[in-house]
N, C-alpha and C positions, 0 to 999 in steps of 0.2 A: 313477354314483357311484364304480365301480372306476375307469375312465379316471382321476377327480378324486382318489381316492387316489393314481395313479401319477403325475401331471402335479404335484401341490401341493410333493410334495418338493425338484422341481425347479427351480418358483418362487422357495422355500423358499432355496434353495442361491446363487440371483442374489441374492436382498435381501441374504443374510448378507456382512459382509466388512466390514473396517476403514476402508476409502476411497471410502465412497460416496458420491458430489455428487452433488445435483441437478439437475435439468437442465432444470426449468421456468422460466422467466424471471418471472411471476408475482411479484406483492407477496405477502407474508408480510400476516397477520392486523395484526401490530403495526406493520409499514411502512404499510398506509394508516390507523394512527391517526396516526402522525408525519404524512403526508401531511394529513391532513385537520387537523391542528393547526399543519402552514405553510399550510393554507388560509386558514385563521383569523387566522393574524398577519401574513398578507403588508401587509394596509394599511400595517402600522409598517415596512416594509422588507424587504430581504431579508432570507433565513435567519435570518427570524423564528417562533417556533412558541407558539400557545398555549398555555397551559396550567391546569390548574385545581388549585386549591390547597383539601387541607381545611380546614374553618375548625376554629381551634384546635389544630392543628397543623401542623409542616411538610414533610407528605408530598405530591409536587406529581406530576399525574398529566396525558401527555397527553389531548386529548380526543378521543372521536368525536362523530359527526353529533347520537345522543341526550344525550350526556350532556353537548352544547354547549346544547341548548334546555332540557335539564332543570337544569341547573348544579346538579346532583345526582352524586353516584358511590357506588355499593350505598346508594341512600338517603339520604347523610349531604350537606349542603351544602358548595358550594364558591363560593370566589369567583376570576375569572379575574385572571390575569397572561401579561404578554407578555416572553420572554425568549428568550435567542439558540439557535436550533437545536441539537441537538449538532455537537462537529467547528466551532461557527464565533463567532467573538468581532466586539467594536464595535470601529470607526476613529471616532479623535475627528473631530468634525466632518462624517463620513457616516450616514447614514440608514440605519436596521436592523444588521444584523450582514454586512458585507460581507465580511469576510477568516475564510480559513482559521484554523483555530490551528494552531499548529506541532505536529509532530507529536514526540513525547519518549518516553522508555521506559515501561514500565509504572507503575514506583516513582515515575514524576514525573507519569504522567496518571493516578494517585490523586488528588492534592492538587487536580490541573487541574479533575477532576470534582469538588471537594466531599468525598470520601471520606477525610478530613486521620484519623479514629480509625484504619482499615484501614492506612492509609500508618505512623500512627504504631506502631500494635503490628508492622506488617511489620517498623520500623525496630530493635526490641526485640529479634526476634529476630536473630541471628546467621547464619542461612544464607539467608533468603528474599530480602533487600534485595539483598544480592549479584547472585540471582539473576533478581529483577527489575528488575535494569540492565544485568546481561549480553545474549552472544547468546540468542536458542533464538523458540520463536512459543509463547506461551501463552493464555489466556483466565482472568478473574481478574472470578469474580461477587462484586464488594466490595460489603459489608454498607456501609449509611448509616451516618453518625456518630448520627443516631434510634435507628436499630435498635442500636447497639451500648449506647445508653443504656438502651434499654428491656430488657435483657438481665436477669433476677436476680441481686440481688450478689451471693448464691454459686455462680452459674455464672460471673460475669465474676471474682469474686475466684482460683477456678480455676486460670483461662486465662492471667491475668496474675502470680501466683505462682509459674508454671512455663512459662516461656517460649517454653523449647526444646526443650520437648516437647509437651504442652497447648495451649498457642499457636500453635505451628510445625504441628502437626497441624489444628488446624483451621483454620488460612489456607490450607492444601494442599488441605483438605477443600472449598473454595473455588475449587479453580484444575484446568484442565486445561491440557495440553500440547500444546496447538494451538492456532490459530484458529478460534473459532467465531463464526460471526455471526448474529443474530435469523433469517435467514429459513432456517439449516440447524436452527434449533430446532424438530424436528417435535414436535408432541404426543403425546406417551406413550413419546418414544424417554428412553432412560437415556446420559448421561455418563460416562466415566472420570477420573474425580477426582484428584490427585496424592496422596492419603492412602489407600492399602496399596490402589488401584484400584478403591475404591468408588465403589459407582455412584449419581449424581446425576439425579436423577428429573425432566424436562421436562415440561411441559403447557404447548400453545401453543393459546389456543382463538380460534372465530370470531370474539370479539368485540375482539380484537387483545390480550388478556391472555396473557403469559406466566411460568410461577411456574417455579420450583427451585426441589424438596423444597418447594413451597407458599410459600415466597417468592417476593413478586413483585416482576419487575423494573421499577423507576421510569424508566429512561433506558437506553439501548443504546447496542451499537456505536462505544463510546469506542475510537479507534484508536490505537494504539502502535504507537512501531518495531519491537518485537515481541511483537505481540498485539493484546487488543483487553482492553476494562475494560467489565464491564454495572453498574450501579449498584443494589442490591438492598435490598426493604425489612428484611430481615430476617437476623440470624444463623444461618445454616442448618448442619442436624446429621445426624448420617451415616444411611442406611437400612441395612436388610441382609435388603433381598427380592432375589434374584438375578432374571436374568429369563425363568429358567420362571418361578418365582413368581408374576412379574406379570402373566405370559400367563393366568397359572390364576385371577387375581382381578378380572381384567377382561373383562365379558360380551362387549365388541364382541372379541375374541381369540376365540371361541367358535371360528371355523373356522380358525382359526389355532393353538390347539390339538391341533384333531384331526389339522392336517398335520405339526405338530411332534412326535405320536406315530408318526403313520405312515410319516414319513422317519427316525426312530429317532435324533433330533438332542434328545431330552431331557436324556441324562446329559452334552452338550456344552453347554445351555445352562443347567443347574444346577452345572457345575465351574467351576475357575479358568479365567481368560483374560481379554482384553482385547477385546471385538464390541460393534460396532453392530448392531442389528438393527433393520431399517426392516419393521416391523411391519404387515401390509397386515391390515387390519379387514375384517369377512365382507362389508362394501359393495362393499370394494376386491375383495375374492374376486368377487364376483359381476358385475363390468365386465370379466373377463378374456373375450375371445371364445374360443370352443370353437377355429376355428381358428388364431388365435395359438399358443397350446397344444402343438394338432398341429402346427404347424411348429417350436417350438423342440426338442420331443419328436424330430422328426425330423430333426435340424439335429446331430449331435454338436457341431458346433463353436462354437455358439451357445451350449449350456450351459459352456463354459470362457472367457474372457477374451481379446480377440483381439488379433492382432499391430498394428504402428504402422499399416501396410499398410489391415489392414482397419480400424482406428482412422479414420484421414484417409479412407478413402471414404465414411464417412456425416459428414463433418465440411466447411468451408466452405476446409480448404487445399490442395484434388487440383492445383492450377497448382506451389507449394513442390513435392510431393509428385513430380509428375512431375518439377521439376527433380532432386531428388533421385535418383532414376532414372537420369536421363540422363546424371549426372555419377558412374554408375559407384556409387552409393553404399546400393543398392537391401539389398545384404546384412544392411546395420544395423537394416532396419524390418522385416526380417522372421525376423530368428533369434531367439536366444535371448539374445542380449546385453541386458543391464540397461541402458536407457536414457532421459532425456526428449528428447523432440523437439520443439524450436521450430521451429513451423510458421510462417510469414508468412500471416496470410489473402488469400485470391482478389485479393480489391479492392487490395492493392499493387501487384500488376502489371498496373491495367488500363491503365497505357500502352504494356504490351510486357514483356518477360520479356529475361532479360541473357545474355548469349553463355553459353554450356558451355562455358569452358574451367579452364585450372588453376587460375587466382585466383579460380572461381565455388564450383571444388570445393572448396577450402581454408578459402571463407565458408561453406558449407556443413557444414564439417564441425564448425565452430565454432558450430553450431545445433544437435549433440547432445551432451549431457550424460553424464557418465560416470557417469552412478547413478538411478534410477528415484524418481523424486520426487515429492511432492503441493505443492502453491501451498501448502496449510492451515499447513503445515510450512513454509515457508519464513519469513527474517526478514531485517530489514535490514542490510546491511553483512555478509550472509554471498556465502560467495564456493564458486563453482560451476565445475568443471573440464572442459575441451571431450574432445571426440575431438583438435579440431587441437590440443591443445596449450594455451589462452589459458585465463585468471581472469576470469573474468564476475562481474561485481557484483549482488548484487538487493538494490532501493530498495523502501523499504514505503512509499504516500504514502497521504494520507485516504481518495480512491477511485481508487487503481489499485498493481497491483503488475507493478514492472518489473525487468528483466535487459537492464543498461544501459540501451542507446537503447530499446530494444523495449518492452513491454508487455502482459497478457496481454489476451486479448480475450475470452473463454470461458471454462465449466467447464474444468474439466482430465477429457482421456479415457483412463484406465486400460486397458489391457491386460495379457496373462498376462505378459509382462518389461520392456511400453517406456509410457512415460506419453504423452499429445500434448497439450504448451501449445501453442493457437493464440495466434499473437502479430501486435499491431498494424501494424509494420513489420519489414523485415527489421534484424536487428541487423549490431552496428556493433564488434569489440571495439576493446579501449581500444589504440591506439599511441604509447609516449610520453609524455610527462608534457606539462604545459599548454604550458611553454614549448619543448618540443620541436613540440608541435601549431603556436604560432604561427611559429615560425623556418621549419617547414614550407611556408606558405603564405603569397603572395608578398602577398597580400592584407591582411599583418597586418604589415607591415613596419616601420613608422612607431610601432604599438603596441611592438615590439617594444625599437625604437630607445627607447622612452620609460621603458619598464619596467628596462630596463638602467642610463639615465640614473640614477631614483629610488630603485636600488638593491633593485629588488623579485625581480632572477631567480633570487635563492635561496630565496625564498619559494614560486615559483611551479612551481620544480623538484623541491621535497622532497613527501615523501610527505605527501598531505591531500587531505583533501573540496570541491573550491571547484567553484562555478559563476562563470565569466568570462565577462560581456555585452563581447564583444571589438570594439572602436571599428576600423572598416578604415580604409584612407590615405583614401579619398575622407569618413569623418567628420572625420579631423582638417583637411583640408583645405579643409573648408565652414566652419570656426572665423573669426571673421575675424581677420583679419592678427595685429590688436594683441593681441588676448586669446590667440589664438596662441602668440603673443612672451611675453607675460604667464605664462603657463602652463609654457613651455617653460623660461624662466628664473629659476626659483625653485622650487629641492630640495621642501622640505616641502611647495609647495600641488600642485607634482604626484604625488607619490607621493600624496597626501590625495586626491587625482581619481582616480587608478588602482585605489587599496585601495577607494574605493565601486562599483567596475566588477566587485568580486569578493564574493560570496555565501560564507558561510564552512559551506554543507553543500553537497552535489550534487544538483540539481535540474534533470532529465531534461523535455522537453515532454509526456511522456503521466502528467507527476505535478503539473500543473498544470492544476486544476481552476476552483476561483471565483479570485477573489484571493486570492494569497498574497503574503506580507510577509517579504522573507530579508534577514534580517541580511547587511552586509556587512563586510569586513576596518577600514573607517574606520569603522563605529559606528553609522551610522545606517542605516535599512531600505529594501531595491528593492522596489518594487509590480509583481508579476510578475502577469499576467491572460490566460486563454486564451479567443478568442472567433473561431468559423467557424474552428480550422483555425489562428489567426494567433496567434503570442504573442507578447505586448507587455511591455516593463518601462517604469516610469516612462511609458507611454500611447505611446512609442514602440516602432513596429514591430520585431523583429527577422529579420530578413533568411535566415538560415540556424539551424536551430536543431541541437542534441544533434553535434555535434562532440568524441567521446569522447577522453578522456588517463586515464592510469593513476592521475590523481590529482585528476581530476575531469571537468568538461564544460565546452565551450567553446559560446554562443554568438553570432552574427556579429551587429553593429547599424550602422548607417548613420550616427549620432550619437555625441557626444560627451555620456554623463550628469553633470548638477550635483546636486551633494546637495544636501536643502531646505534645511537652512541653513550654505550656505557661508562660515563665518565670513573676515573678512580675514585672511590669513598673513602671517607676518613676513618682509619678503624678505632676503635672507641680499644679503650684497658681491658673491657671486660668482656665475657664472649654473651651473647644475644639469650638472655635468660640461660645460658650456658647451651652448648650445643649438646651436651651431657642429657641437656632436661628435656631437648625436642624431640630426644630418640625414646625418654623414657615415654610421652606422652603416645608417641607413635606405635610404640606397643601396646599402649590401653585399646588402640583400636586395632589393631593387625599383630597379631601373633605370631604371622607369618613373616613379616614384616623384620621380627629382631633376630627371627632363629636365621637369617639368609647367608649363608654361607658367604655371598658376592659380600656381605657388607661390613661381616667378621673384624677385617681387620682395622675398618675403619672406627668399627667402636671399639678396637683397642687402643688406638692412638688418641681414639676423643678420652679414653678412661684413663691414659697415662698424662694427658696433658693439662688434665683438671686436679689429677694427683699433684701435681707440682705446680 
C-alpha cells in the first residue's frame, strides 16, 4: 500500500494536462449506435441511418440492437423513420443519401442541422455570429428549436430581453474552443466552456448515451470549417462543482481520491485554471501491473514528456525520421525548440526513399512548423509557418484534416516542446499560382493556350480557393476535329467549358471521401468520388492528383468535361481570339504539341478558314 501511495501520484501527473488524445482506435458507445442505425437503413441506400422518433413529439433518437426490437426508448414508444446519416444529403434521382454535404461554418451548419432558434438568437447577439464565421476550431452543443420551446417563459423572457449579456452568456455557456468529437467525450470528464471557464459535465455511457449537464445529445459530430456542432435536447445551465468536488461525490473516484490527497494536487484541482483530467476509476487503478509501475518509477524520463526523437520511435514514421537525420536536420527533434513535425508514415516509401540531398533538405524543412500545435486546434483556411520559410494551408474536410497535399493519419503525439502529425503523404508546398503551375508544365500547354484565349488568366492568377480538373493536350486532342473547331471558335461556350473545369473551394485528394459535389466557376456542380486509391470527377479518372498553387490545386485528367446541361451558346462573327492564335500560343509551350501528326489536319482547316 506504501509503494501505491508513492506510484499513484505519478500516474496521477500523466493523466493530468490539457492535450490529452486518445489513442484507442475503438468505436465510442454512441458511434456503434450510429453504426447499428446505418445497419438498419442500408436497405434504403447509402448513408442511410434509422431512426426512432417519439410518438407525439419530435425528438428522434438513433437506435440500438434493443430498442430496434422493442421500438421502445426508456419505455415510451416509437415509431421508425429512415433519414440521411449526419454529414450526407439526397442526389435527385439516386438512391439513399450519396453525397457529402458541404462543409460551412459553424453559423451556417446551425440551420444545416435544424438548429434555425440557436442560429437565430446567435444572430441577435452582436459578438457571437461574427465569431462563428470567423477563423478559430470551436465545438458548439446547440440546444434543439424543442428544447428552446420547452424552456419557461420567464427564463426565455430573460435571455431574450438582454441579449448581450444573458444570451451572449449562455450560448458561450454552450461552446468550447476546440474541436471536440463524440468518442473524445469520456464519461465523467468535465469541459471548459466559453462562459468565465465553467465547466460542463460529460457522461458517456455503455449503452451509447451521451448527456451534458444531463442533456442529451440527439445527433453528433456536425462538422464545420471550424468546428463541429452536436445537436442537444436541452438548454443546458451552468454547474459550479469544480473537480475536486466531483472526485469527492463520485464512489467510483474512491481511489482516485485517495491519490489526489497523497500527491497534494487538491488545492490545484479546487483553484482556478483550465485541466482536463482523465480520471482513471478504482477498476482502472486496479489493471495497472505492479511492474509497469516499477518501470516508470524508475524511468525518470518517462514521467516528463518526450522529445520528437523519442515521439517517432514508438510511432509508424522511423523511415521520415531517419531521413530527417541524415539530412543534417537531427537538432530540431531533439532540443528545445517549439515545434510540430510532419511525419510522412513508413508505407510512402515502400517503393524507396529519395536521394539526401539539398532539395531533400529544403522539403524537409518545410515539414516542421514553427510553433507546437494540436489538430484539436486547428481550423480551415488557417495558415501555418515552416522552418524553410513557406505558408502551409490547413483544409478541414468531413473525415480528414489536411496541411495542403498531406493529411493527418493518427493521433497527434505530444512531447515536452515538439508535437508529431503522422501524415498520409509527403507534402508538397504551394509554388505559384494555378496559372503559373500550368505554364510550368509542358503538359498543360493547349489548356493554357485556351485559358488565355477565353480571357480567364486573370482569374486564375489572383488570389482564390480553386480546384482545376486540368484537361492535358492529349484530352483536347481526342476531341474530334469538328467539336474541336466548334469549341475553339466561340468566346463564350469556351470560357463556359473552362469555368466548369474549376471548383470554386480547394479540394485536396485525402479530403475526398464518398461523393462530393463542388460547385464550379460556371454554376453547375463536379461529382468528385474516391474509390481504391483513384479519384474520379464526372466517373472520369483523374490521372495525377493534388498539384499545389498558392491559390489553389491542380488536378491532371485525360478528358475534356461537359456540363450536364450544356445549353447552345450564341456564337459571336468572330473566332475566340482566333482559333488560329490558340494553337500558335500552344506551341510557345509544347513543341510537341504543333508537330502532332493526330492534329495536322486540324490546323489545316483552322489555316484555310482564317484565309477566307
Amino acid at each position: 500500500m506504501a509503494l501505491l501511495g508513492q506510484l499513484l501520484p505519478l500516474a496521477l501527473a500523466l493523466a493530468l494536462g490539457p492535450a490529452a488524445t486518445p489513442a484507442s482506435p475503438a468505436k465510442s458507445p454512441y458511434q456503434l449506435v450510429l453504426q447499428h442505425s446505418r445497419l438498419r437503413g442500408r436497405q434504403h441506400g447509402p448513408n442511410v441511418c434509422a431512426v426512432q422518433k417519439l410518438i407525439g413529439t419530435n425528438k428522434k433518437y438513433f437506435t440500438n440492437c434493443k430498442q430496434w426490437y422493442q421500438r421502445k426508448i426508456c419505455g415510451k414508444s416509437t415509431v421508425i423513420s429512415y433519414e440521411c446519416c449526419p454529414g450526407y444529403e439526397k442526389v435527385p434521382g439516386e438512391k439513399g443519401c450519396p453525397a457529402a454535404l458541404p462543409l460551412s461554418n459553424l453559423y451556417e451548419t446551425l440551420g444545416v442541422v435544424g438548429a434555425t432558434t440557436t442560429q437565430l438568437y446567435t444572430d441577435r447577439t452582436e459578438k457571437l455570429r461574427p465569431e462563428m464565421e470567423g477563423p478559430g476550431s470551436f465545438t458548439i452543443f446547440a440546444p434543439s428549436n424543442e428544447a428552446w420551446a420547452s424552456l419557461p417563459a420567464e427564463v426565455l423572457d430573460s435571455l431574450v430581453s438582454n441579449v448581450n449579456i444573458e444570451l451572449l452568456n449562455a450560448l458561450r455557456y454552450h461552446m468550447v474552443d476546440r474541436r471536440v468529437l463524440t468518442d473524445e467525450l469520456k464519461h465523467g470528464m468535465a469541459l471548459t466552456s466559453m462562459y468565465q471557464n465553467s465547466n460542463i459535465q460529460i457522461h458517456h455511457y455503455p449503452n451509447g448515451i451521451v448527456t451534458v449537464n444531463c442533456a442529451r445529445l440527439l445527433k453528433a459530430d456536425h462538422h464545420a470549417t471550424n468546428g463541429v456542432v452536436h445537436l442537444i435536447d436541452k438548454v443546458i445551465s451552468t454547474i459550479s462543482n469544480n473537480i475536486q468536488q466531483i472526485i469527492e461525490i463520485e464512489d467510483t473516484f474512491e481511489t482516485l481520491r485517495a491519490a489526489v490527497a497523497a500527491s497534494g494536487l487538491n488545492t490545484l484541482l479546487e483553484g482556478d485554471g483550465q485541466y482536463t483530467l482523465l480520471a482513471p476509476t478504482n477498476e482502472a487503478f486496479e489493471k495497472i501491473p505492479a511492474e509497469t509501475l516499477n518501470r516508470i518509477l524508475g524511468d525518470p524520463e518517462a514521467l516528463r514528456a518526450k522529445t520528437l526523437f523519442e515521439l517517432a520511435a514508438e510511432s509508424d514514421v522511423s523511415t521520415a525520421v531517419d531521413l530527417f537525420r541524415q539530412a543534417g536536420l537531427g537538432t530540431h527533434l531533439s532540443g528545445t525548440e517549439r515545434l510540430t513535425l510532419l511525419a510522412p508514415m513508413n508505407s510512402v516509401f515502400k517503393d524507396g526513399t529519395p536521394p539526401v540531398d539539398a532539395r531533400l533538405k529544403n522539403l524537409l524543412l518545410n515539414h516542421m512548423i514553427k510553433d507546437q500545435l494540436a489538430s484539436k486546434y486547428l481550423y480551415h483556411g488557417q495558415i501555418l509557418e515552416t522552418l524553410g520559410g513557406k505558408k502551409l494551408r490547413v483544409f478541414v474536410y468531413r473525415n480528414s484534416l489536411c496541411i495542403e497535399n498531406s493529411c493527418i493519419a493518427a493521433h497527434d503525439k505530444r512531447g515536452r516542446y515538439g508535437t508529431l502529425f503522422t501524415m498520409d503523404r509527403v507534402l508538397t508546398p504551394p509554388v505559384g499560382t494555378v496559372m503559373d503551375v500550368l505554364k510550368g508544365d509542358s503538359r498543360f500547354s493547349m489548356l493554357v493556350a485556351a485559358i488565355q484565349s477565353a480571357g480567364l488568366t486573370e482569374t486564375l492568377n489572383r488570389e482564390g480557393v480553386y480546384t482545376v480538373f486540368a484537361p492535358t493536350n492529349e484530352a483536347f486532342q481526342a476531341l474530334p476535329p469538328g467539336e474541336l473547331n466548334k469549341l475553339l471558335g466561340n468566346a463564350k461556350e469556351l470560357a463556359n467549358i473552362l469555368k466548369y473545369h474549376v471548383g470554386d473551394e480547394i479540394l485536396v485528394s485525402g479530403g475526398i471521401g464518398a461523393l462530393v459535389r463542388l460547385k464550379s466557376l460556371q454554376g453547375d456542380k463536379l461529382e468528385v468520388s474516391s474509390k481504391n486509391n483513384v479519384v474520379n470527377v464526372n466517373k472520369e479518372p483523374v490521372t495525377e492528383v493534388d498539384i499545389m498553387a498558392t491559390n489553389g490545386v491542380v488536378h491532371a485528367i485525360s478528358s475534356v468535361l461537359q456540363p450536364p446541361a450544356n445549353r447552345p451558346q450564341e456564337r459571336g462573327d468572330e473566332l475566340a481570339d482566333s482559333a488560329l492564335e490558340i494553337f500558335r500560343q500552344a506551341s510557345a509551350f509544347s513543341r510537341a504539341t504543333q508537330s502532332s501528326v493526330k492534329l495536322a489536319p486540324v490546323y489545316q482547316r483552322l489555316l484555310e478558314r482564317m484565309k477566307h
